[in-house]
PyMOL commands that place a pseudoatom at each C-alpha (Angstrom):
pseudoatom trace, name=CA, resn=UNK, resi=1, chain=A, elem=C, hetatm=0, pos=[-19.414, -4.747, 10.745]
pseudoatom trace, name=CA, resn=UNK, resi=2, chain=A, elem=C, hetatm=0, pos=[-20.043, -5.341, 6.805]
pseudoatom trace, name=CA, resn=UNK, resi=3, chain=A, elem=C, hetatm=0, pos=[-17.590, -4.682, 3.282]
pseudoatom trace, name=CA, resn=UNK, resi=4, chain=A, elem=C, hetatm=0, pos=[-18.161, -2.100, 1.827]
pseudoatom trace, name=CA, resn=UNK, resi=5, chain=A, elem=C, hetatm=0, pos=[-19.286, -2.008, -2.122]
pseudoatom trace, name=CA, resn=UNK, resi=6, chain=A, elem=C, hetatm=0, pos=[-18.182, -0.010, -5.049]
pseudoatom trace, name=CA, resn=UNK, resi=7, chain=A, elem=C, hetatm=0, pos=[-21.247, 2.550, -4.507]
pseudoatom trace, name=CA, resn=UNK, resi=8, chain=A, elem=C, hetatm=0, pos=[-20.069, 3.407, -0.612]
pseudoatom trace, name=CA, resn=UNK, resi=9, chain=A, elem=C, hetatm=0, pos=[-16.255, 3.524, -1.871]
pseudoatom trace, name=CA, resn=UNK, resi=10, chain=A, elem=C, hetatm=0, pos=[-17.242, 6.613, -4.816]
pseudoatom trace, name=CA, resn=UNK, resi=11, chain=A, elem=C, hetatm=0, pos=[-19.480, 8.690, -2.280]
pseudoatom trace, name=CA, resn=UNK, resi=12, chain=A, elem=C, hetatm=0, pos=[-16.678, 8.384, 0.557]
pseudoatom trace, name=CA, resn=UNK, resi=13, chain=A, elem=C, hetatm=0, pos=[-14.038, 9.347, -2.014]
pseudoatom trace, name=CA, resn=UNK, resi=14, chain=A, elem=C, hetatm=0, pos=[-15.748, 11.520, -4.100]
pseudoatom trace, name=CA, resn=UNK, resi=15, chain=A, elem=C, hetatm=0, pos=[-17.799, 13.526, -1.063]
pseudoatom trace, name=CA, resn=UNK, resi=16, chain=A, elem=C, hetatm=0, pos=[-14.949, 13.359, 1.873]
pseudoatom trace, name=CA, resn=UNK, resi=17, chain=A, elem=C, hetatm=0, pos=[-11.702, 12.712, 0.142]
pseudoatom trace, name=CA, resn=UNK, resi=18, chain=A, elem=C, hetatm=0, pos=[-11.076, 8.729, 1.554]
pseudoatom trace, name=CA, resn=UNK, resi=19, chain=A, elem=C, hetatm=0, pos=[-8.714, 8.194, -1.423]
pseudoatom trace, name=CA, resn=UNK, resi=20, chain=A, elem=C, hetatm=0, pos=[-6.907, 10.956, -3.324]
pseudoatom trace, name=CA, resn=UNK, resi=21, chain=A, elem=C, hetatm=0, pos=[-6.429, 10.655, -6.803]
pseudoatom trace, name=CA, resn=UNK, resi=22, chain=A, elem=C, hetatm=0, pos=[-9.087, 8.611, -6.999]
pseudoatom trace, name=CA, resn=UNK, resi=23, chain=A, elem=C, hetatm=0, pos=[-10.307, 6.737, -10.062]
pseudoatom trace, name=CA, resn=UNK, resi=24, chain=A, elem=C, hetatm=0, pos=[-13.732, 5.332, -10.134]
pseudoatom trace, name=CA, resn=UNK, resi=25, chain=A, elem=C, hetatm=0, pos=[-13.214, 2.774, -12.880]
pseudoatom trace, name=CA, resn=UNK, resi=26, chain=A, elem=C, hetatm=0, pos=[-10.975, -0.394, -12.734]
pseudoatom trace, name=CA, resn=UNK, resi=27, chain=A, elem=C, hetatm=0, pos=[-8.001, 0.451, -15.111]
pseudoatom trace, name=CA, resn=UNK, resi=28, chain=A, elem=C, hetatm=0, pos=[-7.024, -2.065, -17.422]
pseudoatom trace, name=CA, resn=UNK, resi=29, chain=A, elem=C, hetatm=0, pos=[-5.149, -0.069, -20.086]
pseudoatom trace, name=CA, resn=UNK, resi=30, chain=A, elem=C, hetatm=0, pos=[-2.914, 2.929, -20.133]
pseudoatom trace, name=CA, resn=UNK, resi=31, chain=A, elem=C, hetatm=0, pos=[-2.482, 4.569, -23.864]
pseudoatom trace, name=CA, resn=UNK, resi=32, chain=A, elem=C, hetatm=0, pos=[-3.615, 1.150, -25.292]
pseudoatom trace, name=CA, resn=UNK, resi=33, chain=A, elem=C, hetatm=0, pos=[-1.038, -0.997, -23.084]
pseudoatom trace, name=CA, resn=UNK, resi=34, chain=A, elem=C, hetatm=0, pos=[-2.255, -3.448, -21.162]
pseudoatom trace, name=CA, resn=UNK, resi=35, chain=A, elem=C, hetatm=0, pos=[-1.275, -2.796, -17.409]
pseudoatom trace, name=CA, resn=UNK, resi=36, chain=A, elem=C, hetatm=0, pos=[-1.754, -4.489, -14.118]
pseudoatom trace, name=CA, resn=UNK, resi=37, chain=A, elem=C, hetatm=0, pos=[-5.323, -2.931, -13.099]
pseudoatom trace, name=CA, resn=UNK, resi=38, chain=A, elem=C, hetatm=0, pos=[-6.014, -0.130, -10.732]
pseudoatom trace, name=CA, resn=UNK, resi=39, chain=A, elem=C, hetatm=0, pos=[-8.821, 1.879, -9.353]
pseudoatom trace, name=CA, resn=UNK, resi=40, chain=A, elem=C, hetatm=0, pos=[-12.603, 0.587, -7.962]
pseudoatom trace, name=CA, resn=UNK, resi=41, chain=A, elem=C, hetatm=0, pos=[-13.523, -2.949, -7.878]
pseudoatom trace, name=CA, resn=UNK, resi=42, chain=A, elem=C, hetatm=0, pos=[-16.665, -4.470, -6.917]
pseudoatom trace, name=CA, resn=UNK, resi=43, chain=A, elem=C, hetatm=0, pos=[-15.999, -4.711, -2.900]
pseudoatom trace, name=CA, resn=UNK, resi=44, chain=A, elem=C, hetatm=0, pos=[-12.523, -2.612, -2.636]
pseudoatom trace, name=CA, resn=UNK, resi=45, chain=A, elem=C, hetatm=0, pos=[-9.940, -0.526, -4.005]
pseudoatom trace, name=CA, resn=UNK, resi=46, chain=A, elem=C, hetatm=0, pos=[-7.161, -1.572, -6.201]
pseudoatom trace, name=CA, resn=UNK, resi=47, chain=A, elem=C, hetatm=0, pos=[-4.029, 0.992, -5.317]
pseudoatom trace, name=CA, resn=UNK, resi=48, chain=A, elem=C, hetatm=0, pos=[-0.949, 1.749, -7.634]
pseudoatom trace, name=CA, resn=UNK, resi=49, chain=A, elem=C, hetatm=0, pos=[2.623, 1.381, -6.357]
pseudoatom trace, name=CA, resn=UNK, resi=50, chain=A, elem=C, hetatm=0, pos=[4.292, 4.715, -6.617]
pseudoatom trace, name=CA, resn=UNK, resi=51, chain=A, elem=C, hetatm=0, pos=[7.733, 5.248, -8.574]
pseudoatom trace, name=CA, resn=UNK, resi=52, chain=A, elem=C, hetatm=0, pos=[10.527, 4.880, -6.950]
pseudoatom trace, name=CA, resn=UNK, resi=53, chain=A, elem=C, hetatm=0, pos=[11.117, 2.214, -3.843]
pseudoatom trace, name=CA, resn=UNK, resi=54, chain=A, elem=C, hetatm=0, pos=[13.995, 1.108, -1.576]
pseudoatom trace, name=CA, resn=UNK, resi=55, chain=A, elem=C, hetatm=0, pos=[15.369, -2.262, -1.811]
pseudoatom trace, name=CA, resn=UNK, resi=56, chain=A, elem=C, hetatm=0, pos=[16.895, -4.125, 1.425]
pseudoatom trace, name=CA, resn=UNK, resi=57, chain=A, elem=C, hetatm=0, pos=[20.712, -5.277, 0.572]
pseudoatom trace, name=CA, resn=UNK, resi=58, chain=A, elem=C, hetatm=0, pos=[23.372, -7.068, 3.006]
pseudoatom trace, name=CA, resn=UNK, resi=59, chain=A, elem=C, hetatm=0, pos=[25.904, -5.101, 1.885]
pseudoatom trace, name=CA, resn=UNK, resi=60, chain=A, elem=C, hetatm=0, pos=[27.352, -3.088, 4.827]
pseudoatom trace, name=CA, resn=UNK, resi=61, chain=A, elem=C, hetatm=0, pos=[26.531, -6.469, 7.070]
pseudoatom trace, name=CA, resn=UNK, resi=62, chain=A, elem=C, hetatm=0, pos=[23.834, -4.772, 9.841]
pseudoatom trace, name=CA, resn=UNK, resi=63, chain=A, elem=C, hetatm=0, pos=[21.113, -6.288, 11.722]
pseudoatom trace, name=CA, resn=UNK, resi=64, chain=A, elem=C, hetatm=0, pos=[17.315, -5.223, 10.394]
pseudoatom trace, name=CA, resn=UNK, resi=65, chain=A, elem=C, hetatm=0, pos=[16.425, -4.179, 13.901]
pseudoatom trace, name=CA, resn=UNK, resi=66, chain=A, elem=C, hetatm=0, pos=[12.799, -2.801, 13.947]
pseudoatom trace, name=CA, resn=UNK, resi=67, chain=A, elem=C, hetatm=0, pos=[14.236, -0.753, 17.649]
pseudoatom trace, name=CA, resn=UNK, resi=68, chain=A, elem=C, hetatm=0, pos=[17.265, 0.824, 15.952]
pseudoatom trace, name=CA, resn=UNK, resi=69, chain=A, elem=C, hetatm=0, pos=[16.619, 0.730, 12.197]
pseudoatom trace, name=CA, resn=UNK, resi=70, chain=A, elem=C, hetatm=0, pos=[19.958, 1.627, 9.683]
pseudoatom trace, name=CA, resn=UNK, resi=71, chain=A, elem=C, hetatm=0, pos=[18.997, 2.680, 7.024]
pseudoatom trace, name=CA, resn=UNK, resi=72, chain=A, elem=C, hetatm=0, pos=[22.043, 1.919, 5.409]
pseudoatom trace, name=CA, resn=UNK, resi=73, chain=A, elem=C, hetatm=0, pos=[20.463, -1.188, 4.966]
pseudoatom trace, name=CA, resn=UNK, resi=74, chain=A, elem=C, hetatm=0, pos=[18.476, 0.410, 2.175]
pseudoatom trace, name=CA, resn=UNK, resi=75, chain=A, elem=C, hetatm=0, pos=[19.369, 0.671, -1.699]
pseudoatom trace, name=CA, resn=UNK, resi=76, chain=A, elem=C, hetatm=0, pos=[17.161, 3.611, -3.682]
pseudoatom trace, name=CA, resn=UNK, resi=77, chain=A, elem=C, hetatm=0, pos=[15.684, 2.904, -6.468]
pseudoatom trace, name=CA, resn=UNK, resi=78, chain=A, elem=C, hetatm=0, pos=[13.854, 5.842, -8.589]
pseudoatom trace, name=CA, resn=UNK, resi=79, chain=A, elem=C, hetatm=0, pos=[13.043, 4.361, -11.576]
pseudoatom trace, name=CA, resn=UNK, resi=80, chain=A, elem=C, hetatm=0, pos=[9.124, 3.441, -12.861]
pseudoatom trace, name=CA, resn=UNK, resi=81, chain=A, elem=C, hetatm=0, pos=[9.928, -0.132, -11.759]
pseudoatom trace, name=CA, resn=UNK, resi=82, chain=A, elem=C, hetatm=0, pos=[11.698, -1.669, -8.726]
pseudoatom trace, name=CA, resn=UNK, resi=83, chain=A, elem=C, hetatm=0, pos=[13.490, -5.062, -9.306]
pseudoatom trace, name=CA, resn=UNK, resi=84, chain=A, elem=C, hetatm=0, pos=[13.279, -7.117, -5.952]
pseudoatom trace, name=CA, resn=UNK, resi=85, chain=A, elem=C, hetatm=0, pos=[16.600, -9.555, -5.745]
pseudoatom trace, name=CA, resn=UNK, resi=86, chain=A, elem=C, hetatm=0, pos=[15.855, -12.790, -4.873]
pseudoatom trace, name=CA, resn=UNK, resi=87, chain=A, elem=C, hetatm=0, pos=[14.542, -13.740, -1.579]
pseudoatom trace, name=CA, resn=UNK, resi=88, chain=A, elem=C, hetatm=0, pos=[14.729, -10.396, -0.609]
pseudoatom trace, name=CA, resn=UNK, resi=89, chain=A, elem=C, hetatm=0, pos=[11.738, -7.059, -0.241]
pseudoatom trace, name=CA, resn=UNK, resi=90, chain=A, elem=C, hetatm=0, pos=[11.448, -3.643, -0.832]
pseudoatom trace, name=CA, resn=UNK, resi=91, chain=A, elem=C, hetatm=0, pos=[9.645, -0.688, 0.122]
pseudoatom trace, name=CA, resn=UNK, resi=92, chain=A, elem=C, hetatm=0, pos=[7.776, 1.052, -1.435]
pseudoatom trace, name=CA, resn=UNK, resi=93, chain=A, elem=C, hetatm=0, pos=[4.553, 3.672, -1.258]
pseudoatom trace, name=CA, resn=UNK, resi=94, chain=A, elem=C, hetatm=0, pos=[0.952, 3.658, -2.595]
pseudoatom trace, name=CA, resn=UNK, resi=95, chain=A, elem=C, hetatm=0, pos=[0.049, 6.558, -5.089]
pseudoatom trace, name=CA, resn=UNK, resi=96, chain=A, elem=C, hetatm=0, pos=[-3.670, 6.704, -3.175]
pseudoatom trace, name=CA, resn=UNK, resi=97, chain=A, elem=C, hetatm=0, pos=[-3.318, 9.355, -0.301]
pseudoatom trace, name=CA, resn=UNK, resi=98, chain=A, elem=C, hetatm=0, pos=[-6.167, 7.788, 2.117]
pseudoatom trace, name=CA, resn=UNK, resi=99, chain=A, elem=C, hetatm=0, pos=[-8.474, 9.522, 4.939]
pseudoatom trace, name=CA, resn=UNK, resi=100, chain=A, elem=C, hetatm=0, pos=[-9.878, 6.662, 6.831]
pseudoatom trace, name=CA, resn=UNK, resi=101, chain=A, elem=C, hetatm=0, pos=[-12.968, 7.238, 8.377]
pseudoatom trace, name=CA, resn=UNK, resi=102, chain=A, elem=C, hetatm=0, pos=[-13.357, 7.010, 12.419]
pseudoatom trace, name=CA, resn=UNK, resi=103, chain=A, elem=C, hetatm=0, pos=[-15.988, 3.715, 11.924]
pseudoatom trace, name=CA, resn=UNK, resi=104, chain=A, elem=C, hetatm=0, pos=[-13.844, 2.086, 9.072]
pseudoatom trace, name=CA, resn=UNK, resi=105, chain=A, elem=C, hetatm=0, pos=[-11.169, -0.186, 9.445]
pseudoatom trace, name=CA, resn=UNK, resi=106, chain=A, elem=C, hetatm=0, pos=[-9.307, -1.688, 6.285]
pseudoatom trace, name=CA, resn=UNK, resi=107, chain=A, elem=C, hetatm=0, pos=[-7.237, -4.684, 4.750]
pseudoatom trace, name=CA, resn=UNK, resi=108, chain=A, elem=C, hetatm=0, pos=[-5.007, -4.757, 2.189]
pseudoatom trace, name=CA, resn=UNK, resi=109, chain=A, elem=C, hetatm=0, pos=[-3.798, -7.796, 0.137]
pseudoatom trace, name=CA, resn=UNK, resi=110, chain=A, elem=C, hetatm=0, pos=[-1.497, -8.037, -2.435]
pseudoatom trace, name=CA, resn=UNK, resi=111, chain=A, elem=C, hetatm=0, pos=[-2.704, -8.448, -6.398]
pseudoatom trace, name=CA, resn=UNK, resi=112, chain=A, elem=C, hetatm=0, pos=[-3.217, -12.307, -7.437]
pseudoatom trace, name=CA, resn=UNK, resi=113, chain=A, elem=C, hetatm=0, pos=[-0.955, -11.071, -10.655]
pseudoatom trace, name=CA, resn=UNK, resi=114, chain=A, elem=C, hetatm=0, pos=[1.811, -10.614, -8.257]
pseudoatom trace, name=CA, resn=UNK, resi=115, chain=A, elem=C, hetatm=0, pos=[1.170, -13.466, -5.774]
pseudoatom trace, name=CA, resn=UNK, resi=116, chain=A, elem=C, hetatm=0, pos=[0.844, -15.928, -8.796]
pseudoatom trace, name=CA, resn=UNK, resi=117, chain=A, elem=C, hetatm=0, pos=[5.085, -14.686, -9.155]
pseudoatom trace, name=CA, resn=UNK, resi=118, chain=A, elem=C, hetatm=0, pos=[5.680, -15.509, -5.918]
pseudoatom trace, name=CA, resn=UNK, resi=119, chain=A, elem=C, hetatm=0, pos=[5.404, -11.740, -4.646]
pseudoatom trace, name=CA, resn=UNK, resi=120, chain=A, elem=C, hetatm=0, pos=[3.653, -10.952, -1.115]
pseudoatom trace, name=CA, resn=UNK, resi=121, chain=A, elem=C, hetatm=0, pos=[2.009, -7.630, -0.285]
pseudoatom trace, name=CA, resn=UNK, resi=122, chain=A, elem=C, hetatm=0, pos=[2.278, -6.717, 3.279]
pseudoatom trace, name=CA, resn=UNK, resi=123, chain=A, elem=C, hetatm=0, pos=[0.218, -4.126, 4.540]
pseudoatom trace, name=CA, resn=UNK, resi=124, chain=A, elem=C, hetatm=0, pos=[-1.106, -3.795, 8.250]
pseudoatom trace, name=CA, resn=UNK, resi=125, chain=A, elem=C, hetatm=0, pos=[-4.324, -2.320, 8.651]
pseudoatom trace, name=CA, resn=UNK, resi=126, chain=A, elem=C, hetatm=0, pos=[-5.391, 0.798, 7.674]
pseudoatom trace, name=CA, resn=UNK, resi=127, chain=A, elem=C, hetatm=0, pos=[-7.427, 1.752, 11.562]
pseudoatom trace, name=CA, resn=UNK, resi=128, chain=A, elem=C, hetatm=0, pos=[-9.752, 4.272, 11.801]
pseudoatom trace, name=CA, resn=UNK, resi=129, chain=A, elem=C, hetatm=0, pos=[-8.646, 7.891, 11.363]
pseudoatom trace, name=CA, resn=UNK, resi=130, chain=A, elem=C, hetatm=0, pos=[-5.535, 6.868, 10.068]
pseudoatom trace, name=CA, resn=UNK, resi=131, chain=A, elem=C, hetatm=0, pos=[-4.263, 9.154, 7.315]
pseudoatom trace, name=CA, resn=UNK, resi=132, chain=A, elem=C, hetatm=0, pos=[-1.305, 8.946, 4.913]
pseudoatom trace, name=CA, resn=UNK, resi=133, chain=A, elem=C, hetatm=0, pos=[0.751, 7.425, 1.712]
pseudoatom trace, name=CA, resn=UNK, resi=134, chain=A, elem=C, hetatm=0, pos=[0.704, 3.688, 2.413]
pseudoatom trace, name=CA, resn=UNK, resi=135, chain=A, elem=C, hetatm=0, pos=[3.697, 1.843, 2.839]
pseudoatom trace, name=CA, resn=UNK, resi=136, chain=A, elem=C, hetatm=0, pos=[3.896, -1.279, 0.963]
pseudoatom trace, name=CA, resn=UNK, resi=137, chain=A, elem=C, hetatm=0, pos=[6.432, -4.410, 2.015]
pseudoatom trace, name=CA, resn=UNK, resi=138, chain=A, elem=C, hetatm=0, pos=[7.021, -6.182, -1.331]
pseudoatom trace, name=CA, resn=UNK, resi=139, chain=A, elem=C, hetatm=0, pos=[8.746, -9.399, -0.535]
pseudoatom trace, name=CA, resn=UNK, resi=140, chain=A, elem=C, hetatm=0, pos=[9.808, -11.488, -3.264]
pseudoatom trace, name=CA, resn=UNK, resi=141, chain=A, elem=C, hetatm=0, pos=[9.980, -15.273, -2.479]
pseudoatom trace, name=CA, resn=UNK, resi=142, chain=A, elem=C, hetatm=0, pos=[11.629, -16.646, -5.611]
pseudoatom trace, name=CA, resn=UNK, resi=143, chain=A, elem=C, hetatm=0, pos=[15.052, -17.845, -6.315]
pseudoatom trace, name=CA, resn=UNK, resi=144, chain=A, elem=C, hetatm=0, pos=[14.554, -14.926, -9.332]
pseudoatom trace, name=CA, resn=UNK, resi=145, chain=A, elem=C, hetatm=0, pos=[14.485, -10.983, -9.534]
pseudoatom trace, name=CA, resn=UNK, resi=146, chain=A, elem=C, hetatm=0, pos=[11.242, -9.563, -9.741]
pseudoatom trace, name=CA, resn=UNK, resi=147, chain=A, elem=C, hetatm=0, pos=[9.874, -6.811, -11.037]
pseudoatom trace, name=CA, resn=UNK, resi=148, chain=A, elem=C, hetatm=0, pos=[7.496, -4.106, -10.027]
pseudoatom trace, name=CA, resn=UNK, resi=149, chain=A, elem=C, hetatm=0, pos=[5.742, -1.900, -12.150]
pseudoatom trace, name=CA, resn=UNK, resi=150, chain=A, elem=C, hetatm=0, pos=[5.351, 2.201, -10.938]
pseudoatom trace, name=CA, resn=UNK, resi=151, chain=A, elem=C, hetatm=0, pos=[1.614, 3.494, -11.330]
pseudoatom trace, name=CA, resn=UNK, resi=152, chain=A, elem=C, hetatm=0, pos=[-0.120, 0.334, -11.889]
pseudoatom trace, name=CA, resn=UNK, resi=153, chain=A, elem=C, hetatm=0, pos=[-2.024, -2.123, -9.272]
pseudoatom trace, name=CA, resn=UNK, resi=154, chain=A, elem=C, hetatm=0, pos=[-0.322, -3.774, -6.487]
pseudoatom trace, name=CA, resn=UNK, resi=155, chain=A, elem=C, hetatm=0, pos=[-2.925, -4.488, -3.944]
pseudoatom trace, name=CA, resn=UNK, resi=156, chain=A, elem=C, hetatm=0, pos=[-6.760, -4.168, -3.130]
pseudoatom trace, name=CA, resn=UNK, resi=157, chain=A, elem=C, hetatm=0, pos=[-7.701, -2.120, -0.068]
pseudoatom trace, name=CA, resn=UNK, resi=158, chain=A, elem=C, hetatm=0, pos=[-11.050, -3.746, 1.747]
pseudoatom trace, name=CA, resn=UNK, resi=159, chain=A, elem=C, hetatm=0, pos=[-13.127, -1.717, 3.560]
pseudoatom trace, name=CA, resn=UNK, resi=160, chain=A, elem=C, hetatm=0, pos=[-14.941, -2.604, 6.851]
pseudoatom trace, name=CA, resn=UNK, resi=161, chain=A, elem=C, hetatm=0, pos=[-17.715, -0.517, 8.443]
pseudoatom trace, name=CA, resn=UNK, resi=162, chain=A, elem=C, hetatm=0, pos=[-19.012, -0.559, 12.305]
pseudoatom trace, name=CA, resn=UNK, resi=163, chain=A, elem=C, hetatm=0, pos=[-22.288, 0.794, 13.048]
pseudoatom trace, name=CA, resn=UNK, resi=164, chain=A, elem=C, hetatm=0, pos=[-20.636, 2.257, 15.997]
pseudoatom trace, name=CA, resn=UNK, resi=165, chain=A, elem=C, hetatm=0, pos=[-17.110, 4.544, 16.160]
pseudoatom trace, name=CA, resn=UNK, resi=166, chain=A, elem=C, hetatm=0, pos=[-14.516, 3.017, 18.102]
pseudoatom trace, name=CA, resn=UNK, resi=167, chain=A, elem=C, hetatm=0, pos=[-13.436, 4.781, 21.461]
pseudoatom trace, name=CA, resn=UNK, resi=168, chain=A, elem=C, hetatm=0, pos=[-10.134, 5.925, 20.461]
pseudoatom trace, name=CA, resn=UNK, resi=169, chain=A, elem=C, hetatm=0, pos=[-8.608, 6.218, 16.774]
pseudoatom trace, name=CA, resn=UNK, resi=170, chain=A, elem=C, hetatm=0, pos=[-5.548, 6.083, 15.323]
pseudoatom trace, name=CA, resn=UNK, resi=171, chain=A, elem=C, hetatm=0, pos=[-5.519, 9.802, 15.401]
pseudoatom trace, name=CA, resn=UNK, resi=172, chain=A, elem=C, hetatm=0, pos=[-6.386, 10.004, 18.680]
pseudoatom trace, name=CA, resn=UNK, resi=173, chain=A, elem=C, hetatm=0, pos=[-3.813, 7.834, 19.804]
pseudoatom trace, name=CA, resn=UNK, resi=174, chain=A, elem=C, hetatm=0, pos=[-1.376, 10.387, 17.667]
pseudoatom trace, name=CA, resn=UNK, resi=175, chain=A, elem=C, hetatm=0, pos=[-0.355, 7.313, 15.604]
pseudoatom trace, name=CA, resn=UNK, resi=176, chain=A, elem=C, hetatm=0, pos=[3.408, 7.295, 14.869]
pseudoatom trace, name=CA, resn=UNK, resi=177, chain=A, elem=C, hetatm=0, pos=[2.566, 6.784, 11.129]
pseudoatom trace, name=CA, resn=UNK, resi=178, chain=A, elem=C, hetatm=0, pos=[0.002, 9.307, 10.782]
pseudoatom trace, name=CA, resn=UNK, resi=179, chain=A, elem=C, hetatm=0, pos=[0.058, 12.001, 7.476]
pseudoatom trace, name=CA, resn=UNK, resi=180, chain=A, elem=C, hetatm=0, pos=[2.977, 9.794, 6.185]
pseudoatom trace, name=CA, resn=UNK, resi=181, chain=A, elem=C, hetatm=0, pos=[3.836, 10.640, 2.136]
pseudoatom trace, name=CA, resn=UNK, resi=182, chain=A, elem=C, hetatm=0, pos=[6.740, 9.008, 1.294]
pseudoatom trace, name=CA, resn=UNK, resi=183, chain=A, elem=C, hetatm=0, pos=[8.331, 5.314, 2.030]
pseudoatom trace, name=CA, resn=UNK, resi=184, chain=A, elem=C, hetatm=0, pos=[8.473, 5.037, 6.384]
pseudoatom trace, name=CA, resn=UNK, resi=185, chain=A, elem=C, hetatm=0, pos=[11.003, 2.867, 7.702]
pseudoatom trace, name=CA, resn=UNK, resi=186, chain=A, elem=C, hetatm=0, pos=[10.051, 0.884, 10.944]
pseudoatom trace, name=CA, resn=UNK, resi=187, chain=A, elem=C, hetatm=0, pos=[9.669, 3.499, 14.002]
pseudoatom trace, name=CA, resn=UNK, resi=188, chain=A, elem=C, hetatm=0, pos=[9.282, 3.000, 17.759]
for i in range(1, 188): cmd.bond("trace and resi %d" % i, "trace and resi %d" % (i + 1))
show_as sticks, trace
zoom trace
């Protein structure tokens, strides 16, 4: 199994459509604003948090049960950032629609920009033949709000290659978070 560079990430994307919109550059500056950076990096993929996100609040009192999820634990937000109370997460979705290929596995971690303010990406791994939006966990570990910028970087996708396929993928498994496009809540 070895990372895969910059070069293999622009001929997957570019010839079979692994990330969609993809941007082949790292993005530092939007209309001469300096932003958190997105796009191709030397050994991954930098993704962009989309707009809008849900925000976990006590306020009707329920149980986060990952068997019998209420959603009515869930504030929307829709605006082009997301402020994370204290102590608390979100939700929220990549921009990057991926195709994962059936001998690539990937990671994801979260931006050091946002881990140096106490913010933690969680993201399980991207398996082979998976396909969708991802869905980001943003949880914020300060005694603060934080904030969370819409279209700029949140966290670098790494990407693993086998020399062999595995025996059964995602896909073939008929993965319950398969061709996902907005924010998923937990499902069993």
């Amino acid at each position: 199994m070895s990372i895969k560079s910059d070069k293999w990430i622009r001929r997957m994307s570019e010839e079979y459509g692994m990330i969609e919109p993809f941007e082949p550059n790292q993005i530092k500056q939007l209309n001469g604003e300096k932003i958190i950076s997105y796009g191709t990096s030397s050994y991954g993929y930098d993704i962009r948090c989309a707009r809008g996100c849900v925000v976990f609040t006590s306020i009707n009192r329920t149980i986060i049960d990952p068997k019998n999820f209420d959603t009515r634990n869930f504030v929307t937000v829709t605006d082009e950032f997301c402020i994370i109370p204290p102590n608390s997460f979100a939700l929220a979705r990549s921009v990057e629609y991926f195709r994962i290929p059936r001998n690539v596995l990937t990671v994801c971690l979260g931006k050091s920009t946002y881990a140096r303010c106490g913010i933690i990406v969680n993201v399980t791994p991207l398996e082979p033949e998976w396909e969708g939006c991802i869905t980001l966990e943003l949880s914020n570990t300060t005694p603060l709000p934080a904030k969370i910028y819409a279209n700029e970087g949140v966290a670098q996708v790494l990407f693993f290659e086998s020399d062999e396929e595995c025996d059964t993928s995602y896909k073939d498994r008929d993965g319950k978070y398969m061709y996902q496009t907005d924010i998923t809540p937990p499902r069993i």
